[in-house]
SEGUFI-633166 format. One record per residue (C-alpha): residue number from 0; residue in three letters; x negated, y, z. Coordinates in steps of 0.02 Angstrom, whole numbers. Each point is the difference from the previous one (the first is absolute). Layout:
residues N
R    nr   rest        x        y        z
R   NUM    ALA        X        Y        Z
...
//
This chain:
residues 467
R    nr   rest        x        y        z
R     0    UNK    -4697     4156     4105
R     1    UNK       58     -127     -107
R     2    UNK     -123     -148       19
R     3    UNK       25      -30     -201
R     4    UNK      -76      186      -25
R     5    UNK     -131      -14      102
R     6    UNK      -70     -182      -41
R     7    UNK      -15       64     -193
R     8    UNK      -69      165       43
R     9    UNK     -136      -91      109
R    10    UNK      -35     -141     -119
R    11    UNK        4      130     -133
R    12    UNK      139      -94     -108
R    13    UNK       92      134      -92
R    14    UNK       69      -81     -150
R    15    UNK       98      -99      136
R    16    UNK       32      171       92
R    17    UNK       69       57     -162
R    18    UNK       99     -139      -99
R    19    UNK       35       31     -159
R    20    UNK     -142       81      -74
R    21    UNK      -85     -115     -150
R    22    UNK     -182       28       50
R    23    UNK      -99       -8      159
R    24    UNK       39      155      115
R    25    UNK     -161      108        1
R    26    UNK      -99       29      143
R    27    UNK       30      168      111
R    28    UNK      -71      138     -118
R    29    UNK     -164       94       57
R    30    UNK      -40      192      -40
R    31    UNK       21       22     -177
R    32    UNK      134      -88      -44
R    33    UNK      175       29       49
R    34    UNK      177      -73      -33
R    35    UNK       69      122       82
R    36    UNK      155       94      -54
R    37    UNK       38      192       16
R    38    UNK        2        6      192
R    39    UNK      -96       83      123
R    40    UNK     -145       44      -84
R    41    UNK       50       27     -190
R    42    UNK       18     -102     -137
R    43    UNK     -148     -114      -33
R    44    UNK     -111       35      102
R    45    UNK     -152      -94       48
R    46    UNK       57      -48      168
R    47    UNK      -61     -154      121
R    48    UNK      177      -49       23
R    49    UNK       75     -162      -93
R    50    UNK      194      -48       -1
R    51    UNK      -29     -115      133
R    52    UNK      -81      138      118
R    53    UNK      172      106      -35
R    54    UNK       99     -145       40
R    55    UNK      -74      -23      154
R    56    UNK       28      208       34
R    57    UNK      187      -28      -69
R    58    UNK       36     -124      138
R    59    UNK       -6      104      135
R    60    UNK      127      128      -81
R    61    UNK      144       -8      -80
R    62    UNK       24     -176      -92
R    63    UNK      183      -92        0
R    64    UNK       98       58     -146
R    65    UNK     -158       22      -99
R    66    UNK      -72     -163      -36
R    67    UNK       99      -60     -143
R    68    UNK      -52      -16     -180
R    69    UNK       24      135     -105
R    70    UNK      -18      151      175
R    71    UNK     -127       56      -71
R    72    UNK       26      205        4
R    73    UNK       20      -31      191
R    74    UNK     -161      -67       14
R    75    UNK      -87      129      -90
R    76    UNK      -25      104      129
R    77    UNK     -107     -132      119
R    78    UNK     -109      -10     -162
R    79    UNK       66     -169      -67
R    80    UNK       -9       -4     -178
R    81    UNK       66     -175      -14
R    82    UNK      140      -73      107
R    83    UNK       26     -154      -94
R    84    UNK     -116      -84      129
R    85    UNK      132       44      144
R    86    UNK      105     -152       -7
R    87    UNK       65     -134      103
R    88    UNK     -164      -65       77
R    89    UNK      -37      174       81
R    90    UNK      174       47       27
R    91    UNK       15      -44      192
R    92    UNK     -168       90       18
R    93    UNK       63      149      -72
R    94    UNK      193      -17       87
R    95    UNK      -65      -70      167
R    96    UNK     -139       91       37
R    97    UNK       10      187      -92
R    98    UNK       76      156       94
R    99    UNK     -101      -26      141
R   100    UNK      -63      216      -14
R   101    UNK      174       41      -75
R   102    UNK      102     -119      141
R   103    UNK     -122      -30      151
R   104    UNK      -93      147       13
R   105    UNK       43      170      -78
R   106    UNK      180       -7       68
R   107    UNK      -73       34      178
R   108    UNK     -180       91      -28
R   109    UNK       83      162       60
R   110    UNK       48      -93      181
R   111    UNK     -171      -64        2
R   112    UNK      -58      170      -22
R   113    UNK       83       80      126
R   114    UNK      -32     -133      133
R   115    UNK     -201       -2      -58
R   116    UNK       -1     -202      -28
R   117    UNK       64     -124     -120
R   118    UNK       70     -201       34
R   119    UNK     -170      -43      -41
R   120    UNK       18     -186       29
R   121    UNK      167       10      -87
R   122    UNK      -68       69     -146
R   123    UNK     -146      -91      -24
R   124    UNK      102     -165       38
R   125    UNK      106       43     -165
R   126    UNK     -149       54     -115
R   127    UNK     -108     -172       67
R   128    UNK      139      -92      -67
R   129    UNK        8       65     -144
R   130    UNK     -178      -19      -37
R   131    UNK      -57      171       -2
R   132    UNK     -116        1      164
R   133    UNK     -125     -123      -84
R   134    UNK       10       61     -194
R   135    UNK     -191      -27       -7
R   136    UNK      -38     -130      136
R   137    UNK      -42     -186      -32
R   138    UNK      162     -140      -21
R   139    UNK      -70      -89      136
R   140    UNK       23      114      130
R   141    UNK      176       62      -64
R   142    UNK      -52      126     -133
R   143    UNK       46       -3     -192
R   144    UNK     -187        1      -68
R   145    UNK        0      141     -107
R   146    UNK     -131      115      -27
R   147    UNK      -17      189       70
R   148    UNK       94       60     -112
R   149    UNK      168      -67       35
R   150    UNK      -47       82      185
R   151    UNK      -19      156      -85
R   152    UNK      171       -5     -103
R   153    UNK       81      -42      158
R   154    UNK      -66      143       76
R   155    UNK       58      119     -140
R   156    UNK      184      -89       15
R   157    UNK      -11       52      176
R   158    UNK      -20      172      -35
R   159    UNK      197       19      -13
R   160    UNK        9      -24      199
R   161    UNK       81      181       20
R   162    UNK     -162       36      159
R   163    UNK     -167      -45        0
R   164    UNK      -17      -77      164
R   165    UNK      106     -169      -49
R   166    UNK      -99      -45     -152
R   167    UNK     -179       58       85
R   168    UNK       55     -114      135
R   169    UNK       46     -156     -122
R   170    UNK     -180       75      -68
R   171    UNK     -101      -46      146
R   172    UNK       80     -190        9
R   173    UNK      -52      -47     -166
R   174    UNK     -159       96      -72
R   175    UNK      -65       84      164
R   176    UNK      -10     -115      137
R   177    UNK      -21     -159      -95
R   178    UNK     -109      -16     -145
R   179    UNK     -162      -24      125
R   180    UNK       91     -145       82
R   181    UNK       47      -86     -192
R   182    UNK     -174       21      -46
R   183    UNK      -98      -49      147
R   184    UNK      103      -65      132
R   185    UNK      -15     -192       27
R   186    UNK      139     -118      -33
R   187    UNK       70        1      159
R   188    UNK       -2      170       52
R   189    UNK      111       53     -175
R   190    UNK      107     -146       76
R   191    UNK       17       71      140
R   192    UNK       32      202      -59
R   193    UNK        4       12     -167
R   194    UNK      125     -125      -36
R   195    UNK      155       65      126
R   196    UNK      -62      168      -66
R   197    UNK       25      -38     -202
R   198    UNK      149      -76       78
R   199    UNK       73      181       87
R   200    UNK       12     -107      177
R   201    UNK     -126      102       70
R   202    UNK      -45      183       -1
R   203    UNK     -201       36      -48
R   204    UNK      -95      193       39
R   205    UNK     -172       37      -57
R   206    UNK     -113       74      151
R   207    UNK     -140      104      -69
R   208    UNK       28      167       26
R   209    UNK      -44       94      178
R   210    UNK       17      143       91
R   211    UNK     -168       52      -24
R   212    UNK      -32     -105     -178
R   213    UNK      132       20     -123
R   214    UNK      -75       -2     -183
R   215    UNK     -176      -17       62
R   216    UNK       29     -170       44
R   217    UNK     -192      -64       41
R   218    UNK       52      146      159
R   219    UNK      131     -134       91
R   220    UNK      -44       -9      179
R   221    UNK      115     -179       42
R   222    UNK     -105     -157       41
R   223    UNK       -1     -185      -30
R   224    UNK     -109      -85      129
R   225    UNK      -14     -173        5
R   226    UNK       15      -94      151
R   227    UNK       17     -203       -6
R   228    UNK      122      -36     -134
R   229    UNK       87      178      -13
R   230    UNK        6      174      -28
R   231    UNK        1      134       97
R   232    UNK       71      141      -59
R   233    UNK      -13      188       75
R   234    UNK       63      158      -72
R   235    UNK      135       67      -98
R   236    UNK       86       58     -157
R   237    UNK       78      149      -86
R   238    UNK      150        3     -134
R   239    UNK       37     -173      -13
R   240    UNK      128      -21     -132
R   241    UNK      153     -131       81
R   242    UNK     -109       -2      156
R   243    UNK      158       11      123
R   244    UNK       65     -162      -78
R   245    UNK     -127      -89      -69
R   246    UNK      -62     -164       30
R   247    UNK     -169      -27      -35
R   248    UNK     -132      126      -48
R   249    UNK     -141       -4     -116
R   250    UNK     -136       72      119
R   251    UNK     -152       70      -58
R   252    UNK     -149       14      154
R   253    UNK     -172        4       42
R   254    UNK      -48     -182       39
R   255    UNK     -181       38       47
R   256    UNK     -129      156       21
R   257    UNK      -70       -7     -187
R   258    UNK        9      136     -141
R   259    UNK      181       63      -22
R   260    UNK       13      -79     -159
R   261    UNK      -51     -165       51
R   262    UNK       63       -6      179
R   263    UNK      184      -29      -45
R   264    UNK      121     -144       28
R   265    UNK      196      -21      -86
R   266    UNK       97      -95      152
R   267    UNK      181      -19      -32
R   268    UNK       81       39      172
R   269    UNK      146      -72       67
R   270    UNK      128      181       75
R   271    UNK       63     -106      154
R   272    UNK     -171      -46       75
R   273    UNK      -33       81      166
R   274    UNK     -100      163        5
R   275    UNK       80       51     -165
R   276    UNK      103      177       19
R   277    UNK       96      107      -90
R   278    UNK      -25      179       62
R   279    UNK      112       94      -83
R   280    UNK      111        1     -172
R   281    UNK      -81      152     -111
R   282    UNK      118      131      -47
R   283    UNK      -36       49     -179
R   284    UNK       53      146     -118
R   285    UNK       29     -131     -143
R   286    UNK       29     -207      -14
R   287    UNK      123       16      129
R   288    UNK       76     -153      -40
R   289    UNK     -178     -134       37
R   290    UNK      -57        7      174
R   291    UNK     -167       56       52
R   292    UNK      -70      -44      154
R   293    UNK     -166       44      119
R   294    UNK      -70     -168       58
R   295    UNK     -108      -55      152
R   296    UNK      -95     -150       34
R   297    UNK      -77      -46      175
R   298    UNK      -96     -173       29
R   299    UNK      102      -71     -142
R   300    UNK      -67     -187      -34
R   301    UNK       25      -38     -155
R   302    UNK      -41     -199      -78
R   303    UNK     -183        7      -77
R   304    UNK      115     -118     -146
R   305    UNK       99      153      -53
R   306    UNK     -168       97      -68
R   307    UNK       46       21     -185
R   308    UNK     -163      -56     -120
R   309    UNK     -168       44       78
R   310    UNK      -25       86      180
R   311    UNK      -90      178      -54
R   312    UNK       98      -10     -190
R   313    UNK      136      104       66
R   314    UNK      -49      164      -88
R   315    UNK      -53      -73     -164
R   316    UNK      179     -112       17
R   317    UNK      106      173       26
R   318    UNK      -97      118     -144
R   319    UNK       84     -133      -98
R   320    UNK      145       -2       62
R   321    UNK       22      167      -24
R   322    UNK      -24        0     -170
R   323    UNK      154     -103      -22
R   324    UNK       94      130      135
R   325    UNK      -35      146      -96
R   326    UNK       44      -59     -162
R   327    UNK      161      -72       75
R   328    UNK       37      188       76
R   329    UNK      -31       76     -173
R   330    UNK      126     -121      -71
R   331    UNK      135       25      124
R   332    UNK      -14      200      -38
R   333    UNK       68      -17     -174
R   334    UNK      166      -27        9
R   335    UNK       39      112      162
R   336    UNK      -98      144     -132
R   337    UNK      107      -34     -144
R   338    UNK      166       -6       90
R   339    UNK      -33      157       89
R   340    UNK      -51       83     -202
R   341    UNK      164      -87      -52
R   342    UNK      119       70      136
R   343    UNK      -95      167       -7
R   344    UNK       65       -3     -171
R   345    UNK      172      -49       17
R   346    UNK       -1      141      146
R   347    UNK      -62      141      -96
R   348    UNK      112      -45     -145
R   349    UNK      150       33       80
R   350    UNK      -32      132      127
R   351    UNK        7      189      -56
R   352    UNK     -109      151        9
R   353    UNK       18      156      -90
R   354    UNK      147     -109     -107
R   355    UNK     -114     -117      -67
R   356    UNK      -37     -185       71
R   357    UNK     -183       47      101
R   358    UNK      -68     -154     -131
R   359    UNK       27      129     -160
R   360    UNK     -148       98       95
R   361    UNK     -167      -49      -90
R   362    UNK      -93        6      153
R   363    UNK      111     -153       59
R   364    UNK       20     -109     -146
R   365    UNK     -189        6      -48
R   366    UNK      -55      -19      178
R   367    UNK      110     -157       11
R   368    UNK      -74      -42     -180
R   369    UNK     -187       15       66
R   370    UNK       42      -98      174
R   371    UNK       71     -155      -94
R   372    UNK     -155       -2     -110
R   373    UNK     -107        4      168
R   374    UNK      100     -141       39
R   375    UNK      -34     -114     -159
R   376    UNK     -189       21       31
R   377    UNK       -4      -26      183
R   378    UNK       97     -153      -58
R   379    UNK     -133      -50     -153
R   380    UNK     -136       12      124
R   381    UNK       93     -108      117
R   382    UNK       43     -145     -125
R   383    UNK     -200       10      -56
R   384    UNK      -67       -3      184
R   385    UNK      117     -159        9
R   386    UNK      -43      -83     -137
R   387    UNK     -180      -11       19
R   388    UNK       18      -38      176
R   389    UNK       82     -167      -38
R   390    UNK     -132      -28     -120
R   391    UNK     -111       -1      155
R   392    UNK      -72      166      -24
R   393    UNK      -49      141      125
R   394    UNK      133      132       -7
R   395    UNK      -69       99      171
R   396    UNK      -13      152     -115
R   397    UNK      150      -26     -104
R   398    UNK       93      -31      153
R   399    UNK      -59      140       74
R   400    UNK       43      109     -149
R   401    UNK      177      -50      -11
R   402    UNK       18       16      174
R   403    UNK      -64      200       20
R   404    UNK      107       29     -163
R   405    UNK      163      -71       58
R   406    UNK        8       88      182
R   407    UNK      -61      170      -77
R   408    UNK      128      -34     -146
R   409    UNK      143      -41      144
R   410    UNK      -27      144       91
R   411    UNK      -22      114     -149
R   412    UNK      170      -67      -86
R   413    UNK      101        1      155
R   414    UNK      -27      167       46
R   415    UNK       34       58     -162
R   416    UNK      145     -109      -23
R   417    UNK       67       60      179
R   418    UNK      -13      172      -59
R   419    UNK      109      -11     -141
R   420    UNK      121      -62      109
R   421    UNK        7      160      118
R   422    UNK       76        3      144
R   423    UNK       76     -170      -38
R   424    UNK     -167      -76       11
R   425    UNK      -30       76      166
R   426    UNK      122     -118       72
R   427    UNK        5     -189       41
R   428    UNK      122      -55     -109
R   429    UNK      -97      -18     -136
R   430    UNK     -149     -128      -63
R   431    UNK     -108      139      -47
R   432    UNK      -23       68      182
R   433    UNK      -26     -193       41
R   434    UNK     -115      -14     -117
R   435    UNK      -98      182       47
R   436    UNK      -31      -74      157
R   437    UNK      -48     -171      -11
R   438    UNK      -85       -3     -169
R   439    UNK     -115       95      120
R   440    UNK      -83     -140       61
R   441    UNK      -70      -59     -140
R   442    UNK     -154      116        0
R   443    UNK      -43      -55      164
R   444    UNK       57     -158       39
R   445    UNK     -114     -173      -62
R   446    UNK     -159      126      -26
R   447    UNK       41      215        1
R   448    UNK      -30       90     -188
R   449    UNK     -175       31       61
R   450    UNK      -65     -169       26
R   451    UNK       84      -21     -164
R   452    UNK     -127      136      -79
R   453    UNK     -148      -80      101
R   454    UNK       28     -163      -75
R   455    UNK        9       61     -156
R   456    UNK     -136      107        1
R   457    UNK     -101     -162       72
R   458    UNK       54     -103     -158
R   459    UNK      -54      149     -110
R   460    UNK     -181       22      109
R   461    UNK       30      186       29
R   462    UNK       26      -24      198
R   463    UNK     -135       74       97
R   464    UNK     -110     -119       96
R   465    UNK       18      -19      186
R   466    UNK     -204       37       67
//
């Protein structure tokens, strides 16, 4: 990314950003106030999103051609309602750095797919150039300094990867694996990971879930026992996102014998250390494209240094991260949910039954009607969730809420979508059967539908007591 974009975007300098305006460039707008035009979600509404947040989403489409003065019906579609700002001084961000979905990625998603793994250090090597791996991470450590949100328009921009795995993948790097080593990681240890992985040198996995503990996390079985100056780590892990290639892993395990809640240690883990193993690459029904692997760690030592905050924090340190994870996965769902409405659409318009386009049937057109609305407010909760987490709030619940809406909503409008789609949609050429299968994940993956519930029914006091 342009070093010009990124220094006034992290010092917060938009009327330099934007030249030419004759007063001082606003901050980025918070729910309830919008200058947004009529894109994705209608005309005014009260969205989280400022200019500068669909600038940064523009980037990593479609941008040379569009940036003069006066383009401004191209841009309406990415939600700009002003292009004036997009002149000289962001022109070789926008030129050198946009296309990277349309150029570096979506061209070969369907070889990734069929071979079960994407270029994952190729990838991330092009997106940590261009800034995107460290949206929300501190300046000194590579990142551009901006708040959550950015993170989360990012993640909606990456919704127009044509599979799930790629993006889930890119997912993990930025808002999965690393927002427990930003917070509480000392100086050198972010040196030492989180830099090369803002960077897209290295490769990060998060290592929570297990064989025998996947959403009941206090359950994990690996250990952390200290002896002299390291760790040693025994045990293994299950459906590890990038786990055949990655470098380093987040690793959540029990670092003494005390309550589950308390007895838990983060420990980033270098991949090449003796003892570490990689059983087996998991062949999945859906995100073909991001590798999952089984790991297994014997007698792994581990440097006592690369503990991440306090030793028996690790829990506490990962129910936050997850917060950030799931609200990440709701925003990545948008997109792939309103393309798939979109090219339902266009499909059913021009294909026949009984003589009339199968769109002309009510059934169709007012299903497609009520999906896209489910979409807006899955959306609206989304955007509120976000902005009172960067306010420093607790959005567990809201979180939680937007995540059990979005995977029952993806699985709900995919099937129905498929369906209109016949026999067509029975078939792997098209998004919709992509989308059927790995939109699947959602209600499971990062906490399954019914944790969801129990949270919420915690934050509304109508869970039954444990005796």
């Amino acid at each position: 990314m342009a070093r010009s974009w990124r220094g006034l975007l992290a010092r917060g300098e938009w009327g330099q950003w934007r030249p030419g305006l004759s007063r001082p460039a606003r901050a980025p707008l918070r729910a309830g106030s919008s200058s947004r035009g009529p894109g994705a979600a209608g005309e005014g509404a009260p969205l989280l999103y400022s200019r500068e947040h669909y600038a940064l989403r523009a980037s990593l489409r479609k941008g040379p051609g569009l940036v003069e003065a006066g383009a401004q019906e191209a841009w309406w579609d990415q939600g700009l309602t002003d292009c004036t700002f997009l002149c000289e001084s962001t022109k070789d961000f926008v030129d050198c750095k946009a296309q990277i979905i349309d150029k570096e990625i979506n061209p070969f998603v369907d070889k990734w797919e069929e071979e079960g793994q994407f270029p994952a250090h190729k990838v991330f090597k092009t997106l940590g150039q261009a800034g995107f791996l460290g949206v929300n991470k501190p300046t000194e450590y590579g990142g551009m300094g901006l708040d959550f949100s950015y993170s989360i328009a990012v993640a909606e921009e990456l919704g127009n990867i044509h599979c799930g795995g790629v993006p889930m993948a890119i997912g993990v790097q930025t808002d999965m694996a690393t927002p427990a080593l930003t917070r509480f990681g000392s100086d050198e240890l972010k040196r030492q990971f989180l830099v090369p992985t803002i960077a897209g040198e290295v490769v990060a996995c998060l290592g929570v879930s297990e064989p025998g503990a996947g959403s009941d996390v206090a359950s994990i079985k690996t250990t952390a026992v200290r002896k002299g100056d390291d760790y040693v780590i025994n045990g293994s892990k299950m459906w590890i996102t990038s786990g055949c290639q990655a470098d380093w892993m987040c690793l959540l395990a029990n670092s003494s014998e005390g309550p589950p809640h308390q007895n838990k240690s983060l420990i980033c883990l270098p991949m090449n250390l003796p003892g570490v193993s990689i059983a087996k690459k998991i062949d999945k029904m859906g995100m073909r494209s991001s590798d999952t692997a089984q790991i297994f760690f014997e007698d792994v030592r581990v440097p006592s240094k690369y503990l991440v905050g306090e030793e028996g924090m690790g829990f506490t340190y990962q129910m936050l991260q997850f917060q950030e994870e799931r609200l990440w996965a709701v925003a990545n769902i948008l997109a792939p949910m309103e393309n798939v409405i979109q090219e339902t659409i266009d499909y059913t318009r021009q294909r026949k039954i009984y003589n009339q386009p199968v769109l002309h049937n009510q059934i169709v057109h007012f299903r497609l009607a009520e999906l896209a609305t489910e979409v807006e407010l899955v959306r609206s909760l989304l955007y509120q969730a976000v902005a009172l987490y960067i306010r420093g709030n607790d959005v567990t619940k809201f979180a939680s809420m937007a995540k059990l809406k979005a995977g029952r909503l993806a699985r709900e409008l995919s099937d129905n979508c498929l369906q209109f789609w016949g026999g067509m949609g029975f078939t792997n050429d098209v998004l919709v059967s992509r989308l059927y299968r790995d939109s699947r994940l959602l209600s499971i993956g990062a906490g399954a539908d019914e944790v969801m519930l129990s949270i919420i029914c915690k934050y509304m006091e109508t869970l039954p007591q444990k005796k």
